[in-house]
PyMOL Python script that loads the backbone (N, CA, C, O; Angstrom):
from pymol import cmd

cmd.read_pdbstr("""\
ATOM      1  N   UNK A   1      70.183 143.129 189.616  1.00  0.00           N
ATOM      2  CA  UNK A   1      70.014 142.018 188.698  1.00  0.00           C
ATOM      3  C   UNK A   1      69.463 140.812 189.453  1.00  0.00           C
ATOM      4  O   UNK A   1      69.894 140.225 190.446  1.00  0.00           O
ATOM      5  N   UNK A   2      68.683 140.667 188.905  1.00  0.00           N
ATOM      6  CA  UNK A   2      67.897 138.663 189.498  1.00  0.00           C
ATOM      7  C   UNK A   2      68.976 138.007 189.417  1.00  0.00           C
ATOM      8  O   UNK A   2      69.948 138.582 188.928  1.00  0.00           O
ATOM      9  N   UNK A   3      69.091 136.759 189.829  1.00  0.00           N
ATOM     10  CA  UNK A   3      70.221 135.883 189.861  1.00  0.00           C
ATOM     11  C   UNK A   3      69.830 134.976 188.882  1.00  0.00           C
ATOM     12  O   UNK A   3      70.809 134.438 188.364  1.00  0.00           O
ATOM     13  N   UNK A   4      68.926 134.665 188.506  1.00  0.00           N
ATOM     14  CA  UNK A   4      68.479 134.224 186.879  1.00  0.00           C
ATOM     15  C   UNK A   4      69.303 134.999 185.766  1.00  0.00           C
ATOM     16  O   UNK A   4      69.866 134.475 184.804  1.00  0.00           O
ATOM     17  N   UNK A   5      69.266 136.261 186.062  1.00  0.00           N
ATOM     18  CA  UNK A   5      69.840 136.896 184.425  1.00  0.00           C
ATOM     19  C   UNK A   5      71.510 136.801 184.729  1.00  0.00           C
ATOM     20  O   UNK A   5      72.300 136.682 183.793  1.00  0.00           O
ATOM     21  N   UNK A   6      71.949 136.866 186.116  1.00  0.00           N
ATOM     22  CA  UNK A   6      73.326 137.055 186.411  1.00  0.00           C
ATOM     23  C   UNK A   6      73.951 135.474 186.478  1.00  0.00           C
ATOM     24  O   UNK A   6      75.150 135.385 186.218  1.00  0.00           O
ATOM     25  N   UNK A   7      73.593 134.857 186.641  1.00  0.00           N
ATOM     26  CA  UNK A   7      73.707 133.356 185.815  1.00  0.00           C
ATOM     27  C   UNK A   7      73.906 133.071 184.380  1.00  0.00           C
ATOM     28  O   UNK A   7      74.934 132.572 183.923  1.00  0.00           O
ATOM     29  N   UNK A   8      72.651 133.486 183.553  1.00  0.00           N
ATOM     30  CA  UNK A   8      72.560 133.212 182.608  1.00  0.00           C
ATOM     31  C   UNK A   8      73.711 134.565 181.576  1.00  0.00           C
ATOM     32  O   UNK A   8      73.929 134.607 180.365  1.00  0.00           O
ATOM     33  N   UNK A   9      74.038 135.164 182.306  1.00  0.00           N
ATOM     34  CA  UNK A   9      75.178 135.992 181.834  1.00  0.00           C
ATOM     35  C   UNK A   9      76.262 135.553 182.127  1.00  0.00           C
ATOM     36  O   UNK A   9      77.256 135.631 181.404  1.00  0.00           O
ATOM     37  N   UNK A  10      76.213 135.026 183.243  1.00  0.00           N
ATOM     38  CA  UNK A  10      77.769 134.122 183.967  1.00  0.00           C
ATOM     39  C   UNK A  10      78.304 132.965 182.493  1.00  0.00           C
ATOM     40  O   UNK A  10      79.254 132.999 181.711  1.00  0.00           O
ATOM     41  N   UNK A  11      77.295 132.164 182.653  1.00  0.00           N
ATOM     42  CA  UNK A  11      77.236 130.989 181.694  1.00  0.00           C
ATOM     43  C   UNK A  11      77.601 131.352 179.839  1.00  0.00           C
ATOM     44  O   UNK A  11      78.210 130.610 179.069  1.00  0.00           O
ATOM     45  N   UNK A  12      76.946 132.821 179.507  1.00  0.00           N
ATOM     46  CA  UNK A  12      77.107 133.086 178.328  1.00  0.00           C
ATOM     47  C   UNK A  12      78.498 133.676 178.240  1.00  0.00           C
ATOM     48  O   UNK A  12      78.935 133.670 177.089  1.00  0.00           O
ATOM     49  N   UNK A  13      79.433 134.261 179.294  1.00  0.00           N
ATOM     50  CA  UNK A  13      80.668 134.714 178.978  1.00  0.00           C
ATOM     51  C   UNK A  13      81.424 133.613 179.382  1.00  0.00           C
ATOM     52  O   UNK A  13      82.648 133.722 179.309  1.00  0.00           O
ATOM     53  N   UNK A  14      80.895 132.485 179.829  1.00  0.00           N
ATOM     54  CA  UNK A  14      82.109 131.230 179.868  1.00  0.00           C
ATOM     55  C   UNK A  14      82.387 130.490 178.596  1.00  0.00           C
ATOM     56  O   UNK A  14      83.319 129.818 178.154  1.00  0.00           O
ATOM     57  N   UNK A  15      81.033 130.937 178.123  1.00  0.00           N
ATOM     58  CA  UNK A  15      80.873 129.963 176.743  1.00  0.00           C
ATOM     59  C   UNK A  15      81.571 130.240 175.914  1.00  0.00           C
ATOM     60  O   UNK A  15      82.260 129.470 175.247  1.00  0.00           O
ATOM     61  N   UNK A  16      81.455 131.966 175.794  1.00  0.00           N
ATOM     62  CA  UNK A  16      82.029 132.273 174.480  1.00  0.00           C
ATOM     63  C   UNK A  16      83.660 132.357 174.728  1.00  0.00           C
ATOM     64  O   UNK A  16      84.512 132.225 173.850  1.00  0.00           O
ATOM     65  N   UNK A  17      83.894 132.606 176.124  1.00  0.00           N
ATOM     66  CA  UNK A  17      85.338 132.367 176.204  1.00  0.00           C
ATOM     67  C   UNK A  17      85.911 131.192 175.664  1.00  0.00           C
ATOM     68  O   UNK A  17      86.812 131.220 174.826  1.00  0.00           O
ATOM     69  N   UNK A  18      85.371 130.080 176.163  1.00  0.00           N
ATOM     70  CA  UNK A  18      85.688 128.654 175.808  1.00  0.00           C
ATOM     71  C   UNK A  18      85.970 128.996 174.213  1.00  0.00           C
ATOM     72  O   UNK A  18      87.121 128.883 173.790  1.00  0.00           O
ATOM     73  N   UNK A  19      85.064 129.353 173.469  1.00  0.00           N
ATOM     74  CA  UNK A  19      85.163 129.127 172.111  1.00  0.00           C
ATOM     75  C   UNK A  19      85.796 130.069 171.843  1.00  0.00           C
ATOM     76  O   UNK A  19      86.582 130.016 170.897  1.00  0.00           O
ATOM     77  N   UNK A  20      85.653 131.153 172.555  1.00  0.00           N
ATOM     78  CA  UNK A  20      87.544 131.796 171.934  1.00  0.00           C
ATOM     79  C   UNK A  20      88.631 131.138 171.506  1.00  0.00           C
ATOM     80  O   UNK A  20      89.245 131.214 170.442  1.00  0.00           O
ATOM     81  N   UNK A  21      88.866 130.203 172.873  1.00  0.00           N
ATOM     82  CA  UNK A  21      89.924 129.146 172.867  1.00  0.00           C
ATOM     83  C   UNK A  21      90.297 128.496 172.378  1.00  0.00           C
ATOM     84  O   UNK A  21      91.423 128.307 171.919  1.00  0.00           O
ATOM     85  N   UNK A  22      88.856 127.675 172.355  1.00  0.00           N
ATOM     86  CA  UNK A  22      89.162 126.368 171.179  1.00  0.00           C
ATOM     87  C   UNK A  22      89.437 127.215 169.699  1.00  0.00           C
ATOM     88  O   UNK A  22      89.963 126.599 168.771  1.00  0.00           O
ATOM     89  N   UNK A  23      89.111 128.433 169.561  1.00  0.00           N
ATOM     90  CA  UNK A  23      89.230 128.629 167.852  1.00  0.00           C
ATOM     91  C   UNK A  23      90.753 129.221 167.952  1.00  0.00           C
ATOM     92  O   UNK A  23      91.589 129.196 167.048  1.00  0.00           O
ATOM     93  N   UNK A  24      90.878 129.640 168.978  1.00  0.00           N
ATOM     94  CA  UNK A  24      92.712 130.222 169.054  1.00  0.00           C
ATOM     95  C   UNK A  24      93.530 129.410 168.953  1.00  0.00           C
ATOM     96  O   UNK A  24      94.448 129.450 168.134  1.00  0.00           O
ATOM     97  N   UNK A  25      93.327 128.503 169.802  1.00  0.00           N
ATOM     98  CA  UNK A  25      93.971 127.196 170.505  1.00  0.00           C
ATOM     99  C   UNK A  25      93.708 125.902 170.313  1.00  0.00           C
ATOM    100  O   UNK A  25      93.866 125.218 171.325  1.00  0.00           O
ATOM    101  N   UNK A  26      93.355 125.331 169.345  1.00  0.00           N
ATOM    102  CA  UNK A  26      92.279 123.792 169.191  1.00  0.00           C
ATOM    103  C   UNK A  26      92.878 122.986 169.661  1.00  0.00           C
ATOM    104  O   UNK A  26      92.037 122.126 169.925  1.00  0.00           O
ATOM    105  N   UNK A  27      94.363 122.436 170.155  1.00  0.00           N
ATOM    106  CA  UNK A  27      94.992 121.497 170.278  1.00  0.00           C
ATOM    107  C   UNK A  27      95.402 122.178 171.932  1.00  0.00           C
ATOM    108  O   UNK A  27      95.609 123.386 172.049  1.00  0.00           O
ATOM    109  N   UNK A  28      95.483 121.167 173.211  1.00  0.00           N
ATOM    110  CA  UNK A  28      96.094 121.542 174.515  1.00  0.00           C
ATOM    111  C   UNK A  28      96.590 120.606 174.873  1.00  0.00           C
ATOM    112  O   UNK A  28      96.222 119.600 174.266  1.00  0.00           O
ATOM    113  N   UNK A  29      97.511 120.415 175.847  1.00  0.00           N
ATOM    114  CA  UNK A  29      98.607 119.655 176.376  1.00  0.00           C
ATOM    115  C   UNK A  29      97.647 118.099 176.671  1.00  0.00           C
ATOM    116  O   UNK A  29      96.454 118.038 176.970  1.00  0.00           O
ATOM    117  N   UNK A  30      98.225 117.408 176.552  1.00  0.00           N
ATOM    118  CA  UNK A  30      97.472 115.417 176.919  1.00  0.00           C
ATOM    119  C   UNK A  30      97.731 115.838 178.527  1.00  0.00           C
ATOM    120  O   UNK A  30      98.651 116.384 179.137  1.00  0.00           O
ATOM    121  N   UNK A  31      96.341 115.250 178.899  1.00  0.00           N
ATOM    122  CA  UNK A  31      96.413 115.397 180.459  1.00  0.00           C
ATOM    123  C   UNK A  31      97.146 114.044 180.820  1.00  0.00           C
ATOM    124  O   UNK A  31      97.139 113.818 182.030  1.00  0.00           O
ATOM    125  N   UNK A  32      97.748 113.135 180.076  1.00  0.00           N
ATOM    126  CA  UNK A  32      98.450 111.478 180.130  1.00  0.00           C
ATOM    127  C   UNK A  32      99.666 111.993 180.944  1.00  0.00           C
ATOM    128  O   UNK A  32     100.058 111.783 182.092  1.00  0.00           O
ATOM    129  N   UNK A  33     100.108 112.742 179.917  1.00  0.00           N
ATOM    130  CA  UNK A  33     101.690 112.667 180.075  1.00  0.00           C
ATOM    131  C   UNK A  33     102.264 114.278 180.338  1.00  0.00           C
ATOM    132  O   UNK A  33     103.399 114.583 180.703  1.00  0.00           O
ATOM    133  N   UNK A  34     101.120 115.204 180.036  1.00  0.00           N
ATOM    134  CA  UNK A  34     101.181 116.502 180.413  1.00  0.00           C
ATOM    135  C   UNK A  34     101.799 117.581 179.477  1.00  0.00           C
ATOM    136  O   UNK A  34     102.081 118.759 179.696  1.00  0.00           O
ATOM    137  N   UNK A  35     101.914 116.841 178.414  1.00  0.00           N
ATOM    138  CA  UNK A  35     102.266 117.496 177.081  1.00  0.00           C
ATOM    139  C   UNK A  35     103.562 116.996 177.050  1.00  0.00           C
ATOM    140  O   UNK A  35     104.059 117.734 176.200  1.00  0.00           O
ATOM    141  N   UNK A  36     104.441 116.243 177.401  1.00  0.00           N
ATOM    142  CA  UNK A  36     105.764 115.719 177.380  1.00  0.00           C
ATOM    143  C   UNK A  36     105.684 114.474 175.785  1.00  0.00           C
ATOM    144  O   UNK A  36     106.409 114.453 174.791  1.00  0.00           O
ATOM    145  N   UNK A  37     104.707 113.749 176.093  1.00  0.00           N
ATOM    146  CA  UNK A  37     104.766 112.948 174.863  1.00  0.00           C
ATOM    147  C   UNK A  37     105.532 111.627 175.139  1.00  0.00           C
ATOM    148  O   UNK A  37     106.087 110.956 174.269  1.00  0.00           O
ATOM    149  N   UNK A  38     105.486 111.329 176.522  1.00  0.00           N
ATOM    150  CA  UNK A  38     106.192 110.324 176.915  1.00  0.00           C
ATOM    151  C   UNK A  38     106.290 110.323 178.464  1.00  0.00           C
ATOM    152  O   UNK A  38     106.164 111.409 179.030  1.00  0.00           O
ATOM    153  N   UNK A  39     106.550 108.958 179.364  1.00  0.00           N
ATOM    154  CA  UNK A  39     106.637 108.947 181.037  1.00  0.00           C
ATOM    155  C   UNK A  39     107.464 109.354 181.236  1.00  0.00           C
ATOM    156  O   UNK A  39     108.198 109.411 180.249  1.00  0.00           O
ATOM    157  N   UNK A  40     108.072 109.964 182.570  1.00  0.00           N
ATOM    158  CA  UNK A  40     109.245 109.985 183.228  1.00  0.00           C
ATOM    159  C   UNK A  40     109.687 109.052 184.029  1.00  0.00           C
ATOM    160  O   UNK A  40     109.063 108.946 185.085  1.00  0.00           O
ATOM    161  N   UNK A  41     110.865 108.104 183.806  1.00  0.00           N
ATOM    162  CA  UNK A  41     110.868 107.250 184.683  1.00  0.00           C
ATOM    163  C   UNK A  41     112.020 107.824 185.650  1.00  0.00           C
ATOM    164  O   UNK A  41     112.430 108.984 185.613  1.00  0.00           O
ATOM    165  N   UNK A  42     112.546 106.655 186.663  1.00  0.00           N
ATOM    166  CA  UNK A  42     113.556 107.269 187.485  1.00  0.00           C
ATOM    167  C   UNK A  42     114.491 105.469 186.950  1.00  0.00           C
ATOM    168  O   UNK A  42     113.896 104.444 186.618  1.00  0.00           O
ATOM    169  N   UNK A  43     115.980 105.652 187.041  1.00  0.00           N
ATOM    170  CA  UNK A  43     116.678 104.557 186.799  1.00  0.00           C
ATOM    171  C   UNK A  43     116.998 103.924 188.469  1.00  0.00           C
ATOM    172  O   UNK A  43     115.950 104.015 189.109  1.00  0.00           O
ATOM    173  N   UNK A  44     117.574 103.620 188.900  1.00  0.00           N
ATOM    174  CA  UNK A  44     117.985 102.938 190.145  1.00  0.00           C
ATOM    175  C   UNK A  44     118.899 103.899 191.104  1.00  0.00           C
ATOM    176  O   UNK A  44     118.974 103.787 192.328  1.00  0.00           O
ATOM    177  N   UNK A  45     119.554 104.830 190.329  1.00  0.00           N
ATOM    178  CA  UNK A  45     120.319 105.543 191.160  1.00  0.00           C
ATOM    179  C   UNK A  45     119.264 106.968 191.285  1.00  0.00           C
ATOM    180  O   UNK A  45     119.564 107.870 192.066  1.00  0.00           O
ATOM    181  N   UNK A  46     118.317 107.022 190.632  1.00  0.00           N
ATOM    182  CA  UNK A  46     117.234 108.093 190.936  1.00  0.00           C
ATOM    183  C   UNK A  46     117.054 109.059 190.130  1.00  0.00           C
ATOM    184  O   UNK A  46     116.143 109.883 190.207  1.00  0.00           O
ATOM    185  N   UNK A  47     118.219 109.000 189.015  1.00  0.00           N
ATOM    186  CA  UNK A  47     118.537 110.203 187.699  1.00  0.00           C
ATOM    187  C   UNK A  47     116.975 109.824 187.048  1.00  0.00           C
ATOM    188  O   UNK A  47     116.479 108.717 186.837  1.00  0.00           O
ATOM    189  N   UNK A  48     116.396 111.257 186.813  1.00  0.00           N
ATOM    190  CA  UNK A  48     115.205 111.046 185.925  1.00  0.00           C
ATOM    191  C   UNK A  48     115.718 110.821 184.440  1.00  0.00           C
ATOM    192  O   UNK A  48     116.633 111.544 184.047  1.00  0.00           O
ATOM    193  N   UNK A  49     115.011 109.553 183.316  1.00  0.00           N
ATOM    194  CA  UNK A  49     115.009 109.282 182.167  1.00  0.00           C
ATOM    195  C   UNK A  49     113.767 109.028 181.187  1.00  0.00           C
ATOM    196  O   UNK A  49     112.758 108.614 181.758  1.00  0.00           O
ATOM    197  N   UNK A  50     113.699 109.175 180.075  1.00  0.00           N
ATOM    198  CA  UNK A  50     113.119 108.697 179.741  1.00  0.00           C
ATOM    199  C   UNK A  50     112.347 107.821 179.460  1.00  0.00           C
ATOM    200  O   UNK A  50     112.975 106.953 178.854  1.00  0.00           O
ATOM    201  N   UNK A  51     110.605 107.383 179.640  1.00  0.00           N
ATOM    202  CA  UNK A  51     110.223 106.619 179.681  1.00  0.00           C
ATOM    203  C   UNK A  51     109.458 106.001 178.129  1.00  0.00           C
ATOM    204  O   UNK A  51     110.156 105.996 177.115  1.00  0.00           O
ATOM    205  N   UNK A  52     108.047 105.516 178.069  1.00  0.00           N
ATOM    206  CA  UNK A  52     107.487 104.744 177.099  1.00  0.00           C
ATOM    207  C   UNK A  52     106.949 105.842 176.476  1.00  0.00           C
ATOM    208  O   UNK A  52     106.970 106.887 177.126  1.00  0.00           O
ATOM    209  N   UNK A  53     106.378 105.866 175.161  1.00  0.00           N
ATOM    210  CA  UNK A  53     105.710 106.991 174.631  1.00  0.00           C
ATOM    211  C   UNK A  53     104.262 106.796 175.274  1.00  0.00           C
ATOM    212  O   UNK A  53     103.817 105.711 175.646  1.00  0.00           O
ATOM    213  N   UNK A  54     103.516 108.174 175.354  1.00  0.00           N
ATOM    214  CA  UNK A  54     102.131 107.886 175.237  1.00  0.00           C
ATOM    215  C   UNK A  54     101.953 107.697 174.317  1.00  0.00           C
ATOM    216  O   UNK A  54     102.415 108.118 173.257  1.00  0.00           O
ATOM    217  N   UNK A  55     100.605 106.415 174.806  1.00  0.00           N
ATOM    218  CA  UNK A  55      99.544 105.856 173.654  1.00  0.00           C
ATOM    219  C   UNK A  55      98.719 106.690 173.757  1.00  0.00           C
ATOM    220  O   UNK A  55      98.043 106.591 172.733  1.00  0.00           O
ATOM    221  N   UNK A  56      98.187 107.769 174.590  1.00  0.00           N
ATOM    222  CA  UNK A  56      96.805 108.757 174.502  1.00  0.00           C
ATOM    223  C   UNK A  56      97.093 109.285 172.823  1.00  0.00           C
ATOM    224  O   UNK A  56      96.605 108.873 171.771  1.00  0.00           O
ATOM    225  N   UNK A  57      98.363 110.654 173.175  1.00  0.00           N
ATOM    226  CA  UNK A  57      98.195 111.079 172.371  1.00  0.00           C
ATOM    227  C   UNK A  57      99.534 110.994 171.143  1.00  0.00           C
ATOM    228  O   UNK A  57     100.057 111.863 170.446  1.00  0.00           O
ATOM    229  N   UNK A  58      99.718 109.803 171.257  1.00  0.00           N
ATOM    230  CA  UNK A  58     100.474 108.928 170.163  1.00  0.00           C
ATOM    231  C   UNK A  58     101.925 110.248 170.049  1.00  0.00           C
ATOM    232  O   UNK A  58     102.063 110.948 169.045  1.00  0.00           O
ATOM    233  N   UNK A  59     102.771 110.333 171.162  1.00  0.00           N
ATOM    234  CA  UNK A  59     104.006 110.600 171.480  1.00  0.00           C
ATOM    235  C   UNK A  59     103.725 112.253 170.903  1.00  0.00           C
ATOM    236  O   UNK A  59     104.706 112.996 170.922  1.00  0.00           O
ATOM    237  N   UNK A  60     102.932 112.588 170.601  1.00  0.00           N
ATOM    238  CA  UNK A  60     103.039 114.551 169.969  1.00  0.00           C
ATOM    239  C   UNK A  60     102.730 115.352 171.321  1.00  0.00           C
ATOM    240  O   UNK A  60     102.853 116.576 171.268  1.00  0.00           O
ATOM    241  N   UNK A  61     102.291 114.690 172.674  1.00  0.00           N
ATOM    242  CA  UNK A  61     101.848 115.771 173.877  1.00  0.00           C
ATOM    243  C   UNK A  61     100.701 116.705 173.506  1.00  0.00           C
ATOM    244  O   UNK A  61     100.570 117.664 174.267  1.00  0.00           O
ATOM    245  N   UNK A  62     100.133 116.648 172.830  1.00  0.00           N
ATOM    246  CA  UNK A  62      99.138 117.356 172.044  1.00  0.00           C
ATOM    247  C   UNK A  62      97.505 116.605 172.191  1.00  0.00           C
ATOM    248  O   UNK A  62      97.466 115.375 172.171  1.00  0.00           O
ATOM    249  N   UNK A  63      96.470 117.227 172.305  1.00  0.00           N
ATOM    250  CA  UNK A  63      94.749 116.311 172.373  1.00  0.00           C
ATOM    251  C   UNK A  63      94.258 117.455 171.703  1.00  0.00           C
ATOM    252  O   UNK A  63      94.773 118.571 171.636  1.00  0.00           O
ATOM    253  N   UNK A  64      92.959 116.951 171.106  1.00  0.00           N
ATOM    254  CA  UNK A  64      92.062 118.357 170.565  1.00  0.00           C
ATOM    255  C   UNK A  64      91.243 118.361 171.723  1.00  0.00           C
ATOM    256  O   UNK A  64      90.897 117.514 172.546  1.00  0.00           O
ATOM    257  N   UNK A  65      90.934 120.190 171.444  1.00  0.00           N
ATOM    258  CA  UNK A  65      89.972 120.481 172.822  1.00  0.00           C
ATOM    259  C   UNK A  65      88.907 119.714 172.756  1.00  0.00           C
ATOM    260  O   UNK A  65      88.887 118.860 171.869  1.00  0.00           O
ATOM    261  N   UNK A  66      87.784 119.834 173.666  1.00  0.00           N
ATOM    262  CA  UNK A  66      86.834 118.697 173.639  1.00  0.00           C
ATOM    263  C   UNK A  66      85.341 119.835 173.095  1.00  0.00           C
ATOM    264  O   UNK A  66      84.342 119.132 172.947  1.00  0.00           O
ATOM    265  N   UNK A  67      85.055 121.385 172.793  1.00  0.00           N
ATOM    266  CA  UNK A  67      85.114 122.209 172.088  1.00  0.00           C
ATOM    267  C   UNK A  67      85.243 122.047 170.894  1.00  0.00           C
ATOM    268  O   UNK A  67      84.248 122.014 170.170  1.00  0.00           O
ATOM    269  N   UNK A  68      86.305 121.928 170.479  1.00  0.00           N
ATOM    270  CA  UNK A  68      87.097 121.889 168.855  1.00  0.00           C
ATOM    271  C   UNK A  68      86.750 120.522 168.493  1.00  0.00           C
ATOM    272  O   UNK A  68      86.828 120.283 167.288  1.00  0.00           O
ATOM    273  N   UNK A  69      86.284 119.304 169.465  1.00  0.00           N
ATOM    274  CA  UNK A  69      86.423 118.465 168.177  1.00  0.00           C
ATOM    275  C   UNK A  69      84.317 118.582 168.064  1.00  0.00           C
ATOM    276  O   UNK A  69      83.621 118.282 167.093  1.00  0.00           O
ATOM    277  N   UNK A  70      83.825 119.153 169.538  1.00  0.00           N
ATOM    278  CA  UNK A  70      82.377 119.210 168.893  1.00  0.00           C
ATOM    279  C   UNK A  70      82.053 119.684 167.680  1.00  0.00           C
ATOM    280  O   UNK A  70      81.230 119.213 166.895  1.00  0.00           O
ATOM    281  N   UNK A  71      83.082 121.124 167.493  1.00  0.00           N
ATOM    282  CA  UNK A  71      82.720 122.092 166.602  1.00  0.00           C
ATOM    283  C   UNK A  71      83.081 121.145 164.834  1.00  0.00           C
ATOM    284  O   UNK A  71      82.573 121.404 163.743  1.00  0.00           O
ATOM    285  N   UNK A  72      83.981 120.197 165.135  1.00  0.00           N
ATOM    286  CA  UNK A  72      84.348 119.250 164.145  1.00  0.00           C
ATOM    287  C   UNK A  72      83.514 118.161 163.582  1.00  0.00           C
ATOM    288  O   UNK A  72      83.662 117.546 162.526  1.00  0.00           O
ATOM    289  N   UNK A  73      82.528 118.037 164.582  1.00  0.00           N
ATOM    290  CA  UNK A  73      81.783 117.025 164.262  1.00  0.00           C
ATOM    291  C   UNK A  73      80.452 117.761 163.604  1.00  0.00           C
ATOM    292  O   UNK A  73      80.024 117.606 162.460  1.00  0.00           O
ATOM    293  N   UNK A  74      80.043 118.411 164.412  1.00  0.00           N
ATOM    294  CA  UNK A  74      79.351 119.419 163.642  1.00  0.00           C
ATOM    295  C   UNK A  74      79.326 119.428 162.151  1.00  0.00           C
ATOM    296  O   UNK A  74      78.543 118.872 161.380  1.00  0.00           O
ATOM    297  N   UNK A  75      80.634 120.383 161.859  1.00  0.00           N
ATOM    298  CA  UNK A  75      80.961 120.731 160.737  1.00  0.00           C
ATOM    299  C   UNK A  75      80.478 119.525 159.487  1.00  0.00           C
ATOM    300  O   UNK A  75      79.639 119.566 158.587  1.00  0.00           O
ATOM    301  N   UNK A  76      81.561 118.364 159.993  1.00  0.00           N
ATOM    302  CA  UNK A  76      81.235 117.572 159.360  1.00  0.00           C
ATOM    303  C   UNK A  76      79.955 116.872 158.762  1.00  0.00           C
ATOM    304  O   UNK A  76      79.765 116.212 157.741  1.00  0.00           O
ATOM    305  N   UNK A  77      79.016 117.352 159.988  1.00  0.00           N
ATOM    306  CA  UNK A  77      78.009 116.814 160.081  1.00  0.00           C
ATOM    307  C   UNK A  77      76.928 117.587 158.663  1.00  0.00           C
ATOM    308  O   UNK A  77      76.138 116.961 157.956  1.00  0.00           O
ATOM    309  N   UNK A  78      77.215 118.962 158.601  1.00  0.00           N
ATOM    310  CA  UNK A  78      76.569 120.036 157.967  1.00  0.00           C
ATOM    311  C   UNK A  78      76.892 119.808 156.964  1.00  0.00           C
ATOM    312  O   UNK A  78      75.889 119.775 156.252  1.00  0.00           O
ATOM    313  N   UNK A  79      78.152 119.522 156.164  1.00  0.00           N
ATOM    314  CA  UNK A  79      78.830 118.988 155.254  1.00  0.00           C
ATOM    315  C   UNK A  79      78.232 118.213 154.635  1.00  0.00           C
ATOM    316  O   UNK A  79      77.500 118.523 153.695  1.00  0.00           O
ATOM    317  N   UNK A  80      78.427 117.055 155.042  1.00  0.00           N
ATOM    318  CA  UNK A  80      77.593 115.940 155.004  1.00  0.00           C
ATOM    319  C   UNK A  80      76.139 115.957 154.391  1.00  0.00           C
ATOM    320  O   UNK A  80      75.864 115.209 153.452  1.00  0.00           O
ATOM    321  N   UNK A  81      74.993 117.026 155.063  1.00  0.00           N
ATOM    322  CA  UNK A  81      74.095 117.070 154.680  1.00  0.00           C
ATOM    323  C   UNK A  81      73.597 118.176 153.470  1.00  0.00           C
ATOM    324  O   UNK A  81      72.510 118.508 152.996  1.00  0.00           O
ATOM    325  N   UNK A  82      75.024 118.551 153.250  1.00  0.00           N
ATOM    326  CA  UNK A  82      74.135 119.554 152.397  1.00  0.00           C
ATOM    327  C   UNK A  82      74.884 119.701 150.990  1.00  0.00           C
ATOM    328  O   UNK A  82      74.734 120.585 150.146  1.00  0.00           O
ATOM    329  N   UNK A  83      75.848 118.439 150.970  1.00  0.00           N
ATOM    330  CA  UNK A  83      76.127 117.543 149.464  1.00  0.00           C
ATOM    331  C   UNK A  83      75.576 117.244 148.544  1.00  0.00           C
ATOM    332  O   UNK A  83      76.143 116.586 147.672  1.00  0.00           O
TER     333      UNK A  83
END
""", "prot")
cmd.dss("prot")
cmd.show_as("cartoon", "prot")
cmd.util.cbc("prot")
cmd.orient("prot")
């Protein structure tokens, strides 16, 4: 195989994996807070507690893939035009 076609095969099974994903999976952990939905703080004696909510992804630990929301805009977009 040329390294042209073994590339361009590399690239086409990443893709469609990705969009496996996003259509399995549309929502993945907030890289903020790590899917917790909030900081960890430490108090003075060092016991871990609870901290502030994330503002990323508004306390759910949850983001849409970045995939899923293209495929969203899209959609919308097609929608849109053919009203």
């Amino acid at each position: 195989m040329t390294p042209a076609l073994l590339a361009s095969a590399f690239l086409l099974f990443v893709t469609l994996g990705y969009s496996g994903l996003c259509a399995a999976s549309p929502f993945g952990n907030c890289r903020k807070c790590r899917g917790m939905g909030h900081a960890i703080k430490t108090d003075r004696k060092g016991k871990a507690k609870r901290g502030k909510d994330c503002r990323r992804c508004k306390a759910t630990g949850k983001r849409i893939r970045v995939g899923r929301h293209l495929y969203n805009v899209a959609a919308r977009f097609h929608r849109d035009g053919t009203r």
